[in-house]
C-alpha positions in Angstrom: -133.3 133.4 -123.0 -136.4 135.2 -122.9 -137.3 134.1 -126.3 -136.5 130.8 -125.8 -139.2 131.0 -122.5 -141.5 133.4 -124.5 -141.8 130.4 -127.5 -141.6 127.2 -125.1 -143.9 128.6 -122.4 -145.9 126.2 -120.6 -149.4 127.5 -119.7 -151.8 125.0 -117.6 -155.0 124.5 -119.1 -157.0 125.0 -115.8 -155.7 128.5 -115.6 -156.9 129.7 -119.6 -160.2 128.1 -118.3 -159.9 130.2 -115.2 -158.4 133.1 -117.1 -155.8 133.7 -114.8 -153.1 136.2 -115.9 -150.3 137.8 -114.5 -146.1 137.7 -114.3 -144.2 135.7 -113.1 -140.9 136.8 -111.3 -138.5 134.1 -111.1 -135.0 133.7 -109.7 -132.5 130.7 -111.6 -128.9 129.5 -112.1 -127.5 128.8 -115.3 -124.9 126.8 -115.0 -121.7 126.5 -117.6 -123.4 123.5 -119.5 -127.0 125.1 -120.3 -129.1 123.6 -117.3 -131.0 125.2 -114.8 -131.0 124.9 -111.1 -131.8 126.5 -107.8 -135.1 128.3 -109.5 -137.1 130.6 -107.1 -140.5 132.1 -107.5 -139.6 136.1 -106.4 -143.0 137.5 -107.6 -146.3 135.8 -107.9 -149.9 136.1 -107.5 -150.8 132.5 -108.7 -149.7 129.0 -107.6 -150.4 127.5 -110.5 -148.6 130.0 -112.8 -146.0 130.2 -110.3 -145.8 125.7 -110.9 -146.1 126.8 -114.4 -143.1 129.0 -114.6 -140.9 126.5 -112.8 -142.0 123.6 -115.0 -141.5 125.4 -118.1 -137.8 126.5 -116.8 -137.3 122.9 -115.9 -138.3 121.6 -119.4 -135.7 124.0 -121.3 -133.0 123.4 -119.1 -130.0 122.5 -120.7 -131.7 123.7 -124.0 -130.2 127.7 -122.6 -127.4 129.3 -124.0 -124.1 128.4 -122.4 -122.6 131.4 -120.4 -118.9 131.2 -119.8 -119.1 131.2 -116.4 -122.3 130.4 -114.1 -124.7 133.1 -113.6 -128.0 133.7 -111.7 -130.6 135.4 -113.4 -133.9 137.1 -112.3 -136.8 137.1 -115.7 -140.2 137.7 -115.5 -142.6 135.4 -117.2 -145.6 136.9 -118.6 -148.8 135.0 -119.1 -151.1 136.7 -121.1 -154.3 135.7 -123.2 -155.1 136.1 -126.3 
């Protein structure tokens, strides 16, 4: 799962411009057919990473592994620049 977020990870362009960093701590349900729902920002110090986290969650939903059984998770999200 991280990988998956780590290679499909949505990064606004006014935030490079802005440089704006930081991790994202985010809360989700995974349900038993690979999509994501209920998502909640737990940690943040940026709106707009915080929008980006959820839209790139939203984007791999039912692209996720499928558990057995649903399960809530809590990842961070690290953007970084290079």
């Amino acid at each position: 799962i991280a990988q998956l977020l780590k290679e499909n990870l949505y990064y606004p362009r006014s935030a490079r411009k802005r440089k704006i960093t930081g991790e994202i701590i985010v809360k989700f349900t995974l349900g038993r057919d690979g999509v994501v729902f209920d998502i909640k920002v737990i940690k943040s110090k940026s709106d707009i990473l915080s929008r980006a986290a959820i839209k790139t969650l939203k984007n791999l939903s039912g692209k996720f592994p499928k558990p057995q059984n649903e399960i809530t998770l809590q990842v961070p999200i690290a953007y970084a620049l290079k």
